[in-house]
N, C-alpha and C positions, 0 to 999 in steps of 0.2 A: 898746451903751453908753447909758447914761440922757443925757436931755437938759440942758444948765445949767436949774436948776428957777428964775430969774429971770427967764428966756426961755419959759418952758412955766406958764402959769398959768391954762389952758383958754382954751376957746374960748366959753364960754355963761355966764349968772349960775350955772348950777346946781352946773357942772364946778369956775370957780371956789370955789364955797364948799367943795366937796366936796375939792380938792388944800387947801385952807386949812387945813380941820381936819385930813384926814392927817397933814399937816405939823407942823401942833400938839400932836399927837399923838406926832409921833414918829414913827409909822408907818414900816418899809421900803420900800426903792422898790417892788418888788415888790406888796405890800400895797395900795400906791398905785395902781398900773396896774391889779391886778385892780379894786377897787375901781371904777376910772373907766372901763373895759371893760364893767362890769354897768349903770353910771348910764348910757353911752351906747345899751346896749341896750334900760334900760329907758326913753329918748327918744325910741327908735325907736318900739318900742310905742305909747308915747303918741299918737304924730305921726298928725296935723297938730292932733287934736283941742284936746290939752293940754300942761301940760310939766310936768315932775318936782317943779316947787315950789308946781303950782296940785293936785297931785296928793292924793286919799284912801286909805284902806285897801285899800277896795274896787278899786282900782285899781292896787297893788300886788300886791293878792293875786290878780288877774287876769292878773297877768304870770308870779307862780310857778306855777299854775294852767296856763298857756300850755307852761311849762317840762314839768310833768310830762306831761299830756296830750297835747298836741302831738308836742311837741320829745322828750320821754320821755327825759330826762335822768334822773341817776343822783341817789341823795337826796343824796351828799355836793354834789352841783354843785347843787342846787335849794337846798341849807344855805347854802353860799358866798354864791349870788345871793339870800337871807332876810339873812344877816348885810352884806349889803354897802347894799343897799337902806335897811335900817334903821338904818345908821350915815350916811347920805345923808339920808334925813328927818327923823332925830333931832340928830344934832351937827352937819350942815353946815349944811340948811335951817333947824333948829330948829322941827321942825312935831312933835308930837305926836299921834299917828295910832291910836293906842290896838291893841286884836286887831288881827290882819291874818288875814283868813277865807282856806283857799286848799285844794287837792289838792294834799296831799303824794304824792313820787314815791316807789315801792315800795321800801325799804329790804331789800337779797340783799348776805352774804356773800358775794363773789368766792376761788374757791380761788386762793394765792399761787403763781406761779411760781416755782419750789425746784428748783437745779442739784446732782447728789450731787457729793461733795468730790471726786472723778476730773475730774467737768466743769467745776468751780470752776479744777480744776488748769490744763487745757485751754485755759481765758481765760488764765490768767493767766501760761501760756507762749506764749500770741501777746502779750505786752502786754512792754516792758522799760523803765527806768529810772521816772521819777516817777509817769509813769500806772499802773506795776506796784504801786510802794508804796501810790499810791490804792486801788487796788481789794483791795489784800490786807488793807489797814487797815479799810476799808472793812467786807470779811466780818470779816476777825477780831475789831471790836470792834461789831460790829451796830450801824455809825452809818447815818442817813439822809444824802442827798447833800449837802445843805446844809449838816448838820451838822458833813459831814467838810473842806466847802470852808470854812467860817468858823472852824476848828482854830485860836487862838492858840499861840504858843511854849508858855505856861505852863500848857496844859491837858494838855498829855502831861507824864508821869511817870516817864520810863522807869526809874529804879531799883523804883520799887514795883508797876510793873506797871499801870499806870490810866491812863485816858485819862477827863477831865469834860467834860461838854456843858454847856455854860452858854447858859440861852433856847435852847433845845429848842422841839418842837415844844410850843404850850401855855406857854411863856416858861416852860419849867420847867428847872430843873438836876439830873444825874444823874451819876453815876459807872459805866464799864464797863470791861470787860476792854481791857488793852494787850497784844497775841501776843508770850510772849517771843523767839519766832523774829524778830519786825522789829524788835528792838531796834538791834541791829548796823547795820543798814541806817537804820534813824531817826537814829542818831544820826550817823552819817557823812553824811545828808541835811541835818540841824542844823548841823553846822561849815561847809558848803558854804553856807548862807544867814545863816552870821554874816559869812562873807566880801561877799556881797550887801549884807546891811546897812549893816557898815562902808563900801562905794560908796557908797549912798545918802547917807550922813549927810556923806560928803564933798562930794557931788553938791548939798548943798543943800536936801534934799530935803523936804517938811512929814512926819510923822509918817503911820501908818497912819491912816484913820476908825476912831473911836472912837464908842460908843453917845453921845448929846449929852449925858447925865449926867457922863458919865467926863470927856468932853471937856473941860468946863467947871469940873469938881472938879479934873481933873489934866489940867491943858492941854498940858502935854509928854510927858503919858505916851507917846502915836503914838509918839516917838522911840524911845522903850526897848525892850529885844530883848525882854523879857519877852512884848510884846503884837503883835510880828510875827505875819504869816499863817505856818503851818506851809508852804502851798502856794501863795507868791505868784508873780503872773502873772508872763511876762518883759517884757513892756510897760507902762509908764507909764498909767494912767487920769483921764478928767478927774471931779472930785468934782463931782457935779450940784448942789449948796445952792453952794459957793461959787467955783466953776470950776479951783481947783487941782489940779494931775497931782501923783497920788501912786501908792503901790503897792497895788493890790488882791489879791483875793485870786482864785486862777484862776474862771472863768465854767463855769458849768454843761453849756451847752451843746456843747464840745467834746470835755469828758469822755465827756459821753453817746454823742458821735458816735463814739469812741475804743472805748469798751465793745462796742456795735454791729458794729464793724467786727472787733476782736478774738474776739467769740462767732461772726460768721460764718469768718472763717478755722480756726477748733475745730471747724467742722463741725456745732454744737448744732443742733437741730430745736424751738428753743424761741424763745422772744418773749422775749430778755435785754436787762435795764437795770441800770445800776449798782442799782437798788432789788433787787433780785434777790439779791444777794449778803447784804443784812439781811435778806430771806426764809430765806435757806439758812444762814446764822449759826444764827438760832432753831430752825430744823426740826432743825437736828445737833445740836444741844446738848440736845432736849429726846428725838433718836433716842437721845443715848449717857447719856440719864439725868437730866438736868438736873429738878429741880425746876420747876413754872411758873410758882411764883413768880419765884422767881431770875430765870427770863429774862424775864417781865413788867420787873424791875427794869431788868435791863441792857439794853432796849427802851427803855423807859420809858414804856412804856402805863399809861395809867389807868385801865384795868378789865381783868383777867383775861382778861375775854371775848372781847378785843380779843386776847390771845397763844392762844387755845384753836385759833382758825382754823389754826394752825399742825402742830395734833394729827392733820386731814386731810387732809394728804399727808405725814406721814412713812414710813418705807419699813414699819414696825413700828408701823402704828394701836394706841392704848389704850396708848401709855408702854411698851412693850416687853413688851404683853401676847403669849403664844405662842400658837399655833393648838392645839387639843385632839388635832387631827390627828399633830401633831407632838410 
């Protein structure tokens, strides 16, 4: 659980500036900790020499450089600590540091781990009530994890079939498939958290967090069923900006541990994470024909090339090309 953000406002000039702008920003917690996680690293670096606000290019680019070389990190994690760095010297320092010279780390396609719909099955008869509907919503509408834990009421559809991600990954919004087999079961999970609500609102309670846009345009909206979590936790959380217990939405890391636990009782011989189940959404959709655009869509990747990866491990490589053999 995040710390009251009144109480936590770094420990150095540099950390402070850096939680300031976040925060100005808007940034998620999330966002925030990684962020301050790279600025400390790149402290460390420095140390004893220099510090992060007496720092140049040349000296940034010595620590991504470090990253690849060294440490032989992956290029997305050497991208992260490029964009975290330079949102540190540019908006929290306010230094202007122009090119940053550096070795980049080798950029490889990882093959995805892809479960056939038998071993999807498998999870998901070790798995029963809410953690079941996570993971089957999960594959069925090829959400990322995050995506499926920050679910409002009014982003499912269930008469039309659609489930919308709003700020995606990329702050982007997209529409996918809703399984009409979980409807029954959604909606009977729905009447059970209008009953929760209704506690709440007699309980006292402030509203869900809302993005500080909404907040501030519609300050009661938290209140309304509309903008409930689909998956909210059973415990009260405290809001780190202004120390109020409200209801969040469940946490990541137990799901994951849940999933884990469920694919070793199935017996799998594979490395399964809830991500796994949007690997295998895409690969069956594009085994029984799917166009790649279309699943590029209901992914919501922004380049093709990003859903192709998916074309090498289906059971039937080349779209359901046949063997000459056969």
């Amino acid at each position: 659980m995040p710390p009251l953000a009144a109480s936590d406002q770094g420990h150095s000039f540099w950390e402070s500036a850096l939680i300031k702008a976040c925060r100005e920003k808007g940034f998620l917690w999330r966002t925030e900790v990684t962020y301050r996680e790279w600025g400390t690293r790149f402290a460390a670096f420095l140390h004893p020499h220099r510090t992060p606000q007496l720092a140049e290019a040349s000296h940034v680019g010595e620590f991504l450089s470090d990253l690849a070389v060294r440490q032989r990190v992956s290029a997305n994690t050497q991208r992260q600590a490029l964009n975290a760095l330079v949102f540190l010297m540019k908006e929290a320092l306010k230094r202007e540091i122009g090119d940053i010279p550096f070795h980049r780390s080798r950029s490889s396609a990882k093959v995805p781990v892809v479960l056939t719909k038998e071993e999807c099955g498998r999870v998901f008869n070790e798995l029963d009530g809410t953690s079941r509907l996570m993971a089957e919503l999960m594959y069925g509408a090829g959400l990322r994890l995050m995506e499926l834990l920050r679910l409002r009421i009014h982003h499912l559809d269930l008469e039309r079939g659609q489930v919308t991600v709003y700020a995606g990954k990329g702050n982007k919004h997209r529409v996918t498939v809703l399984p009409n087999a979980l409807r029954p079961r959604l909606s009977a999970h729905l009447e059970r958290l209008r009953h929760l609500h209704v506690e709440d609102q007699q309980r006292g309670l402030p509203g869900v967090w809302l993005p500080e846009g909404l907040d501030r345009k519609y300050p009661n909206a938290g209140r309304e069923w509309l903008w409930q979590w689909v998956f909210p936790s059973r415990k009260l959380m405290n809001d780190p900006k202004g120390g109020a217990q409200r209801r969040h939405h469940l946490l990541d890391t137990p799901f994951q541990k849940v999933i884990k636990v469920a694919a070793a009782r199935a017996g799998l011989d594979k490395r399964v994470t809830p991500h796994v189940f949007r690997h295998s959404f895409a690969t069956h959709l594009l085994e029984a024909g799917s166009d790649i655009r279309t699943v590029q869509d209901l992914l919501g990747h922004e380049s093709v090339e990003t859903t192709q990866i998916y074309l090498h491990v289906m059971q039937k490589p080349g779209i359901g090309v046949r063997s000459p053999l056969d």
